[in-house]
C-alpha positions as CSV (number, residue, x, y, z in Angstrom):
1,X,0.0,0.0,0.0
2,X,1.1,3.4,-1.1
3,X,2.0,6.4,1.6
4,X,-1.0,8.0,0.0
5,X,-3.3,4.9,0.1
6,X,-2.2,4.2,3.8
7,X,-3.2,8.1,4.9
8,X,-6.7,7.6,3.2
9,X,-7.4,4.9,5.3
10,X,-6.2,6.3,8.8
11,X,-7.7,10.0,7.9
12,X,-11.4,8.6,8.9
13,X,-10.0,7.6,12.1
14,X,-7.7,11.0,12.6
15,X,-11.6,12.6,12.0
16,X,-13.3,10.7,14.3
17,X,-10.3,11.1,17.7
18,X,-10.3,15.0,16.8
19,X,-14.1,15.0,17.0
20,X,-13.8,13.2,20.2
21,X,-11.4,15.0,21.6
22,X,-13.2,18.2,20.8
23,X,-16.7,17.1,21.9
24,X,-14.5,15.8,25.5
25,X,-13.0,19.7,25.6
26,X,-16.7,21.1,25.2
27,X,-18.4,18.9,28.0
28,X,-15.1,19.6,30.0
29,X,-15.8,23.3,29.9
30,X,-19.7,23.5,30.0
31,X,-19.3,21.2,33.3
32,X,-17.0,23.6,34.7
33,X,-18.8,26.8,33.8
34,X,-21.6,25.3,35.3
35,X,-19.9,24.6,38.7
36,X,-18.7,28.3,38.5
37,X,-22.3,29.6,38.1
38,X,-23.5,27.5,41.1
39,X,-20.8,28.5,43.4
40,X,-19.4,31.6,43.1
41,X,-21.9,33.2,45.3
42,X,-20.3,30.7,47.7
43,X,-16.4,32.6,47.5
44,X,-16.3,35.7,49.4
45,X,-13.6,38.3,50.1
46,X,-12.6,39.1,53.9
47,X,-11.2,42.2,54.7
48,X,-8.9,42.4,57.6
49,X,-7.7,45.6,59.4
50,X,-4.6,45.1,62.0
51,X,-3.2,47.0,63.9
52,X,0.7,46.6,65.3
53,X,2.3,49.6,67.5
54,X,-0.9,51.6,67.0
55,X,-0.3,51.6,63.4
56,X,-3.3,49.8,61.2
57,X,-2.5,48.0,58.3
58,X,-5.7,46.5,55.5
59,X,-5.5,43.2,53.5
60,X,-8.1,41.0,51.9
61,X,-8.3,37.3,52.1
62,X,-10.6,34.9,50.0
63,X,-13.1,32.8,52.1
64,X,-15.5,30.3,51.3
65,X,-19.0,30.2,52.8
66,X,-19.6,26.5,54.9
67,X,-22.7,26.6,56.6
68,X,-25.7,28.1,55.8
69,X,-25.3,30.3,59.5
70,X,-22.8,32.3,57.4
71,X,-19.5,30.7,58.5
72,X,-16.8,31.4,56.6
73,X,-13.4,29.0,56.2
74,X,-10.3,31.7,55.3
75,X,-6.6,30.7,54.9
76,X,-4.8,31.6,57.9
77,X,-1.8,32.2,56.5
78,X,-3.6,34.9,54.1
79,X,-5.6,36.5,56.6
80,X,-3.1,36.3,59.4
81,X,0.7,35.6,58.6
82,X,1.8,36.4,62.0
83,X,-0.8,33.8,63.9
84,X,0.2,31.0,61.3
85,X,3.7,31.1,61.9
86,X,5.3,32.0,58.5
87,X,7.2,35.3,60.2
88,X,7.5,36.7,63.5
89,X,4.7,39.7,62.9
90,X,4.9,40.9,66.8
91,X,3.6,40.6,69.7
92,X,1.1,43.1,69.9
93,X,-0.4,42.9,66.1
94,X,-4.3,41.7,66.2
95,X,-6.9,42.0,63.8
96,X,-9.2,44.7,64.9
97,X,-11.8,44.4,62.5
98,X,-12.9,41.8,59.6
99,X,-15.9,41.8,57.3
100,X,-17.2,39.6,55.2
101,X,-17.9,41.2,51.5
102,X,-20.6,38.9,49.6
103,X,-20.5,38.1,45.9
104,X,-23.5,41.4,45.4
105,X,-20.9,43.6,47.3
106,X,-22.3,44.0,50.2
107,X,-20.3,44.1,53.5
108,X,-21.1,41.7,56.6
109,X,-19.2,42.4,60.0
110,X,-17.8,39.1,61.2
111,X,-16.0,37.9,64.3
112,X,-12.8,34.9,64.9
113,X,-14.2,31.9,66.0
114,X,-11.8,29.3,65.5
115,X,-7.7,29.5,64.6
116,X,-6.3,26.3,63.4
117,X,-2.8,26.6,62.6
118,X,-1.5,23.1,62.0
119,X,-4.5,23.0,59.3
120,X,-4.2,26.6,58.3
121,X,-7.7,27.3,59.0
122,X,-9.3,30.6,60.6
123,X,-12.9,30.5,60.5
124,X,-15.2,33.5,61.3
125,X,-19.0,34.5,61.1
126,X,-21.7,37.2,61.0
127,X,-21.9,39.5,64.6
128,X,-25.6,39.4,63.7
129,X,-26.9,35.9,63.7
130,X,-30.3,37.0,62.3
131,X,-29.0,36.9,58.7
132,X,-29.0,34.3,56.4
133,X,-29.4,31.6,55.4
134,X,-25.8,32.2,53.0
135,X,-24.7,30.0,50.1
136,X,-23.0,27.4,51.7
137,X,-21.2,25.0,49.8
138,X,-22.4,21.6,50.5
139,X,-19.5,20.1,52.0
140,X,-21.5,16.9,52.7
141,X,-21.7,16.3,48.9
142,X,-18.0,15.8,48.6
143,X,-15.3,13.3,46.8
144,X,-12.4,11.7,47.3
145,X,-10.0,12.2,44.0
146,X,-7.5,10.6,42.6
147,X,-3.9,11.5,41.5
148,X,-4.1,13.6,38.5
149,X,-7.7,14.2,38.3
150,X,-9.2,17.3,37.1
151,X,-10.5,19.2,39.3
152,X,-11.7,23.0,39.2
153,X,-11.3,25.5,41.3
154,X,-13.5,29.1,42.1
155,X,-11.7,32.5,43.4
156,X,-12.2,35.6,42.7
157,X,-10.0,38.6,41.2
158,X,-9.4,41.4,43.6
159,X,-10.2,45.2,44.2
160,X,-9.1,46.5,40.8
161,X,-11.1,44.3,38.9
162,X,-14.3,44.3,40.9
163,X,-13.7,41.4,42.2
164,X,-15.1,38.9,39.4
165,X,-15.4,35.1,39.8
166,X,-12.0,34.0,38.3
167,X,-12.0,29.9,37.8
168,X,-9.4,27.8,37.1
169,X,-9.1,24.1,35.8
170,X,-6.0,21.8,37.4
171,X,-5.0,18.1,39.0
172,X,-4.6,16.7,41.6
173,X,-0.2,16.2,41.2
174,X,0.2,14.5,44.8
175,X,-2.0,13.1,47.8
176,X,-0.2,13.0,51.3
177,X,-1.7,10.2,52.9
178,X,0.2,11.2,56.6
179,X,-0.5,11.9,59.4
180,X,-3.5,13.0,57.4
181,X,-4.8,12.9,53.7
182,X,-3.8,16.5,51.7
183,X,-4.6,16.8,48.2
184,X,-1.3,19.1,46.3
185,X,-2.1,21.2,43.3
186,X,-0.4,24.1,41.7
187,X,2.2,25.8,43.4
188,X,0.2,29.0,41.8
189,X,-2.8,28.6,44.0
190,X,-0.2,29.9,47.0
191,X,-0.5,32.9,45.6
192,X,-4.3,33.7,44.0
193,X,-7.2,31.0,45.9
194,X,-5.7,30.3,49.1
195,X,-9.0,30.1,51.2
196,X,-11.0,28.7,48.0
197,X,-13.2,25.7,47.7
198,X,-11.9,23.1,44.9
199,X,-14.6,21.1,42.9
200,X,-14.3,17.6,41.0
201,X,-16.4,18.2,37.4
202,X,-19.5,16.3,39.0
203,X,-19.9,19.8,41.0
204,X,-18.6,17.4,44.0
205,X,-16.6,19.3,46.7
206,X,-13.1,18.6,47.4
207,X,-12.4,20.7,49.9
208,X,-10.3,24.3,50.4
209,X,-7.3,25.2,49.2
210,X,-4.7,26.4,52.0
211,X,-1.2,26.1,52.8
212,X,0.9,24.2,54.7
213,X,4.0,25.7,55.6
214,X,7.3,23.9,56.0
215,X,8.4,23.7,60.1
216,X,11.7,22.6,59.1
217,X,14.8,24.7,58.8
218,X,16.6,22.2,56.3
219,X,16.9,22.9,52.9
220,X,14.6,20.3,51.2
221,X,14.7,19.4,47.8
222,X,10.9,19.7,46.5
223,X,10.0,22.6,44.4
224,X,8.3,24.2,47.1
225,X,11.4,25.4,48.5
226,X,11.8,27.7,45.8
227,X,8.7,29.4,47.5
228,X,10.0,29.4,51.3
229,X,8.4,25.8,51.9
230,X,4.7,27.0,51.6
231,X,2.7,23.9,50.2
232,X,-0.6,24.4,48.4
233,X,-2.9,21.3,49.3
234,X,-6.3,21.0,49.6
235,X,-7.6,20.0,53.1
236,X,-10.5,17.3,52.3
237,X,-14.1,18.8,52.7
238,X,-15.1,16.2,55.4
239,X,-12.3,17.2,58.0
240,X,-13.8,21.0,57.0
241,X,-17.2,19.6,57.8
242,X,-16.8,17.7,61.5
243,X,-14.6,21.4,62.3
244,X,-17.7,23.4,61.4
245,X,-19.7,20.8,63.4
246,X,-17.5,21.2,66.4
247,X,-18.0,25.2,65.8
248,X,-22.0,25.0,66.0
């Protein structure tokens, strides 16, 4: 058989795997857009004022919403460097006031209920419990991934550009199975969802996506070390869930 013979015959079945592949891409991102639409009124933005030797400092931390009471699941870390152990902030810094912005724009005063720093969790809630009920995410409805699965996950962009849903597609590279299962993604996320819920493309919750932050002062050889040992992993939405219980 001829070259040119031999590329009739396969071209039908080039056709058909690029049709596949592009029908597989469409349901991929249809899926995922749907997820987005569900549960973006689920990601909020916290913002933080501290003050250190009377001088006030203002940040903003993503959160996601966990219970329909309004309590919100933040990253530590994000919201409160000093508290989490990544850098000696001081003594006297605390956070003197945080509130809750929801996905319509409106601002929520919260208080601290819980600091979890071995988890990297900081979870608040409304000052006035007469609101609600808030978009929880169902973390009841959750899954138990695989290494590389796809999985999406929902933040937002911040002040400057009005702080729109911003979604992003990865894997799951890594799951640490000691002392406790953690799910590792992109080293990105350190930077832009810390705080952020992660979905499989069922809509099934994950869990959030914090930070674990290397204790040791040895010089490892991962390439999180590059980024001062901080760890993005997502903390499985069931360990989330029996905290929140505990909360209530």
């Amino acid at each position: 058989m001829t070259g040119e013979r031999k590329m009739a015959a396969i071209r039908p079945l080039i056709v058909i795997l690029f049709t596949m592949a592009a029908a597989w891409c469409g349901d991929t991102d249809s899926l995922a857009r749907a997820i987005v639409e569900q549960w973006q009124v689920s990601v909020v933005t916290v913002k933080i004022v501290s003050e250190q030797y009377e001088y006030e400092s203002k940040a903003e931390a993503f959160g996601t919403i966990v219970d329909s009471s309004g309590i919100v699941v933040l990253s530590l870390a994000r919201a409160d460097p000093g508290s989490a152990g990544m850098w000696d902030a001081g003594a006297d810094r605390k956070i003197k006031d945080i509130k809750i912005m929801m996905a319509d724009g409106s601002e929520i005063a919260a208080e601290i209920l819980l600091r979890d720093i071995d988890l990297d969790l900081l979870f608040i809630r409304p000052v006035d419990k007469k609101g609600g009920p808030f978009p929880a995410v169902r973390l009841s409805n959750s899954s138990t991934p695989e290494i590389l699965d796809e999985i999406l996950i929902i933040s937002r962009l911040g002040e400057t550009a009005g702080y729109v849903p911003l979604a992003a597609l990865s894997r799951i590279h890594a799951i640490i199975k000691k002392p406790r299962i953690l799910y590792v993604s992109d080293i990105i996320n350190v930077f832009s969802g810390l705080g952020t819920p992660a979905f499989t493309l069922d809509g099934k919750v994950v869990g959030i996506l914090l930070v674990r932050v290397a204790k040791s002062e040895s010089v490892s050889a991962d390439m999180f070390a590059e980024f001062g040992g901080m760890m993005p992993v997502i903390v499985p939405a069931e360990e989330i869930q029996s905290v929140v219980k505990k909360i209530k």
